[in-house]
N, C-alpha and C positions, 0 to 999 in steps of 0.2 A: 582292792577288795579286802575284807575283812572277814574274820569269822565270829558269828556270835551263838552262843547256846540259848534257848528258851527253854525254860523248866516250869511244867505248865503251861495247858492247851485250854485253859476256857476263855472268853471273848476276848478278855486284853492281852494275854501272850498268844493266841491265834492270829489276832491282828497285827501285834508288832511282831510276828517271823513271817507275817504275809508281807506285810511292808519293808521290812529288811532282805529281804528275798526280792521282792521289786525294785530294789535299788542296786540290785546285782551283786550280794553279797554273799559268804557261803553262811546259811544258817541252820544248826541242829536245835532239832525241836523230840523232847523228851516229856512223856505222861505214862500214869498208870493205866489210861482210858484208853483203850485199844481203837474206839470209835471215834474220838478226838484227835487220835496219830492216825489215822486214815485218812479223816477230813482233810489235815492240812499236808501230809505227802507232799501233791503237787504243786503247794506251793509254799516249799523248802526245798533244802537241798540234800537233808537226811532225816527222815522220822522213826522215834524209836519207841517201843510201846517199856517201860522199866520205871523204877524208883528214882528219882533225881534225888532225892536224900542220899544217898548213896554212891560214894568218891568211887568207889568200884564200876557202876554202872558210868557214870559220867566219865570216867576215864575210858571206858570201854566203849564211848561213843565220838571218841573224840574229842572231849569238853579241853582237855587240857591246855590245848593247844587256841583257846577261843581266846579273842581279845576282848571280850565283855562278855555279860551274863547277863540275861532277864529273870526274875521268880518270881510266877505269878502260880500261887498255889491256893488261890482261892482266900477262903476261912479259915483255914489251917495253919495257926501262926506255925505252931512245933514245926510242919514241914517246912514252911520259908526258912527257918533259922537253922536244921537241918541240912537245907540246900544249898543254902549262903556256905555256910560253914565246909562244906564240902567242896563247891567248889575253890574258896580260897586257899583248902589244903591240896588243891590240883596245882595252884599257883594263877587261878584267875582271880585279877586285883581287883575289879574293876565292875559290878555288881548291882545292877537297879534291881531294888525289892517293890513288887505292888503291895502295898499293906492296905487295911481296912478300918485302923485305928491309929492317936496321937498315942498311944501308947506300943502299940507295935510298930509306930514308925520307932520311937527313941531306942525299942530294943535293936532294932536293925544297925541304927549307926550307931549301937555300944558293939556291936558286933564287927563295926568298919564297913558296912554295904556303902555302898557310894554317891545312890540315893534313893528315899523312902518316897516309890511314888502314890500320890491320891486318884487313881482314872476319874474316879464318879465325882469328888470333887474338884479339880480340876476342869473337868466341862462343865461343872453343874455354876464353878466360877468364873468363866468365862461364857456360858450362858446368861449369865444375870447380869453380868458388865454389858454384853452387846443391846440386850433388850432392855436395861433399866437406862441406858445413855446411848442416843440416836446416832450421835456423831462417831463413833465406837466399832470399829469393823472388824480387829481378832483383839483377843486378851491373849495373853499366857502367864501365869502364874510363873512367878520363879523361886519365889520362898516365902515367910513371912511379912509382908506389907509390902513385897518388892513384884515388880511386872514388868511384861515389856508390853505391849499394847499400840493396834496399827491405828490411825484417827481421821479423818477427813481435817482439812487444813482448813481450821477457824479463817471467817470471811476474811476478819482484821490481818490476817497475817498475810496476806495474799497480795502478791506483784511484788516483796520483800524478800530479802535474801535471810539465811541461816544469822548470816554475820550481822545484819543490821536489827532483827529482831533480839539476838544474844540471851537466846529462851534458855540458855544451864544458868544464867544470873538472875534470869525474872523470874523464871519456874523452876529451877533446880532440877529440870530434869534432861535427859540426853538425847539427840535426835540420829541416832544409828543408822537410820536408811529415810532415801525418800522412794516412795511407790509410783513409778510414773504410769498409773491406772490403762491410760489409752491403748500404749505400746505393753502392754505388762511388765515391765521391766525395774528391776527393784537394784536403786542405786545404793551405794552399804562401801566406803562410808560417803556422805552427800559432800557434796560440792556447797561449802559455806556460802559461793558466790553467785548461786544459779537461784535464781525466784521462782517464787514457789506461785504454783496454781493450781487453780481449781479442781482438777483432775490428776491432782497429787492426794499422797492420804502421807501419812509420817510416821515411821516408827520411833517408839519412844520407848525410854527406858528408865527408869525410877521407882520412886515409892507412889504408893498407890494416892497414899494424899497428895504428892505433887506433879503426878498425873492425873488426877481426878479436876483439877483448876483449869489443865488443857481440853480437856474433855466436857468441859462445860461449855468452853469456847464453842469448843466442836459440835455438840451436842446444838445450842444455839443455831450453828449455821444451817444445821442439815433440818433443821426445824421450818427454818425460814426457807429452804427448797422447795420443800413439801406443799 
């Protein structure tokens, strides 16, 4: 179990100490918003109504001791940088800032946050990957031109092993897990010598142009299902 601070209670650090708390962790969640630290109480493990700008109050809640840190202060760069700033003088290294801008993300990592996340874009790019390419079941974004992305396994590739197709030299990109759909069970790393089928999907891992050639494959098969 781990402990993690959230500084900031509106939808995305509500969400992520809901979720870090359902995975059984200990997590303190801190806001101005007395209605928003009520909200989420039950589901955390300490809620506290205060300033997270503020080493005083976050020390006073516990922060120090946290193995990571969320800051999700809304619009309000000054407090994100504030909060960041505070808690690293607690000695938490370790730091995701929600920022709202490419220019509030770069001030965050001149700052050392550990990373500037996008919520709305991020789904909103992982939306347009599932619906603009058929064959396409999750995206995730991981930085600039890079993603991991789960795929329906192109018909061609199908009754073929990892090994015999040798997709890091035709497509340059990496196959990290396979999804055995039926069973639900997600193999990580796959077995190069087990064949792939139909009721596989494949995670992959690369740049977005050398997974986007896979995904046309993919896109293609699940066309022709239909």
């Amino acid at each position: 179990m781990h402990r993690f601070v959230i500084v900031g209670l509106g939808n995305f650090g509500a969400s992520v100490a809901e979720a870090l708390y359902s995975h059984g962790h200990d997590v303190i969640a801190v806001d101005v918003d007395e209605q928003a630290v009520d909200d989420i109480a039950p589901h955390c493990s300490r809620a506290a109504v205060g300033d997270g700008r503020e080493a005083a109050t976050l020390e006073e809640i516990g922060a120090e001791a946290a193995d990571a840190a969320v800051v999700s202060t809304g619009d309000d760069i000054t407090a994100s940088i504030l909060a960041t700033m505070a808690l690293q003088d607690l000695g938490v290294d370790i730091v995701y800032v929600k920022v709202i801008s490419d220019n509030h993300a770069r001030i965050m990592r001149q700052l050392g946050a550990t990373e500037a996340v996008f919520p709305e874009r991020d789904s909103a790019f992982n939306l347009a990957s599932r619906i603009s390419e058929k064959g396409v079941v999750n995206y995730v974004r991981m930085g600039r031109n890079l993603s991991v992305q789960e795929l329906v396994v192109p018909e061609e590739w199908r009754g073929h092993t990892l090994r015999e197709l040798d997709v890091r030299a035709e497509y340059g990109v990496s196959v990290v897990g396979i999804h055995e759909t039926t069973i639900d069970d997600m193999i990580v790393p796959p077995n190069p010598d087990d064949t792939l089928r139909h009721t596989d999907t494949l995670i992959l891992a690369g740049t977005d142009e050398a997974i986007e050639k896979v995904a046309d494959l993919a896109s293609a098969t699940a066309e022709e299902a239909e």
